[in-house]
C-alpha positions, 0 to 999 in steps of 0.5 A: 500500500505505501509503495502504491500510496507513493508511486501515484503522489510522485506521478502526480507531481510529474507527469500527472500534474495536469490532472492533478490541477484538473482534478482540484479545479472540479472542486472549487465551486463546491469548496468555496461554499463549503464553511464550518470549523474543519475539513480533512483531505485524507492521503496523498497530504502531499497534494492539497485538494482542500486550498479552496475549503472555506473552513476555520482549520483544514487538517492532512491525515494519514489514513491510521489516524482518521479514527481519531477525528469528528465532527468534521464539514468537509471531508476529502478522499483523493483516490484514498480508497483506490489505495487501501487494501479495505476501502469498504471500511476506510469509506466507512469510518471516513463517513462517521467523521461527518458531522450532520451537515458535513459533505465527504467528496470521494475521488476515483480513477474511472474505470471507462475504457473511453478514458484512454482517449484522455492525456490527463491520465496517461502513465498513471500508476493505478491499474485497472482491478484497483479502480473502484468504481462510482457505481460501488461508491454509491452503494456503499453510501445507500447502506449507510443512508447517505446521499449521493451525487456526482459534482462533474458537469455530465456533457460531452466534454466530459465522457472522456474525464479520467475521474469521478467526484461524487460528494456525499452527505446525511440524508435529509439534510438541506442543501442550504444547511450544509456548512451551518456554523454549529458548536463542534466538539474537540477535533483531536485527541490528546497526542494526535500526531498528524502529517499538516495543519492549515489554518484560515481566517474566515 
């Protein structure tokens, strides 16, 4: 997993930096109407996908830590669980982080052959039996009563798009409430090391 973990943040440091940079420019719209008190990315700290989050305090966690986090507004997986042996459970345990109205955005690698025809993703590390698809995703969100749905624009510009965004949030909750400024309970546990720290004034 480390090895993989690796391999695919030094790919999108080189040769995957445009879909990188595409990759988090699909975000903005959504993150910049994203408030609260914190919002997590968690793996590949080294790539902040999370810059545009509108949140007091912005944390990168490596995926042993993720248990000891809560009552989080925004929570960000980038292709985290493409790269985990027990995605099931990792998208579990990253939805128990929400808070009520908290939205998690799970990134993944499509598993369309039409995305070949895309030079954003040529030479990506990811193999093809990794890919989760979204289709799963939205299962697993369905079994723990979240509601979800995709932030790519579906035209035609789009069939080729290496990726899939899929933000996902408690069921029932309004749109207009999501991001509502409420009391939070402390974000980390005493000792809790973690890989970065960002903090806004918002």
């Amino acid at each position: 997993m480390t090895f993989e973990i690796k391999d695919l943040s030094s790919w999108l440091s080189t040769d995957g930096a445009t879909l990188k940079i595409w990759e988090q420019s699909q975000l903005e719209d959504l993150l910049k109407n994203t408030f609260g008190y914190q919002s997590i990315q968690i793996g590949l700290s080294d790539h902040n996908y999370i810059s545009q989050a509108r949140t007091q305090n912005k944390f990168f966690v490596d995926i042993d830590y993720i248990e000891n986090f809560q009552e989080s507004d925004l929570v960000v997986l980038p292709h985290t669980l493409e790269l985990v042996s027990n995605p099931k459970m990792i998208f579990q345990i990253a939805s128990s982080l929400l808070s009520v109205h908290g939205i998690m955005v799970v990134i993944g690698f499509k598993t369309s052959f039409l995305t070949k025809f895309n030079k954003k993703s040529r030479g990506c590390p990811v193999s093809n039996d990794i890919k989760i698809p979204q289709s799963r995703i939205k299962k697993w969100a369905y079994e723990l009563d979240l509601e979800s749905k995709g932030i790519l624009k579906n035209n035609i510009h789009n069939i080729t798009a290496p990726s899939y965004f899929l933000a996902l949030k408690h069921a029932l909750v309004s749109p207009a409430m999501v991001g509502s400024a409420l009391p939070k309970k402390k974000s980390i546990k005493s000792g809790l090391a973690v890989l970065n720290k960002e903090k806004n004034n918002v």
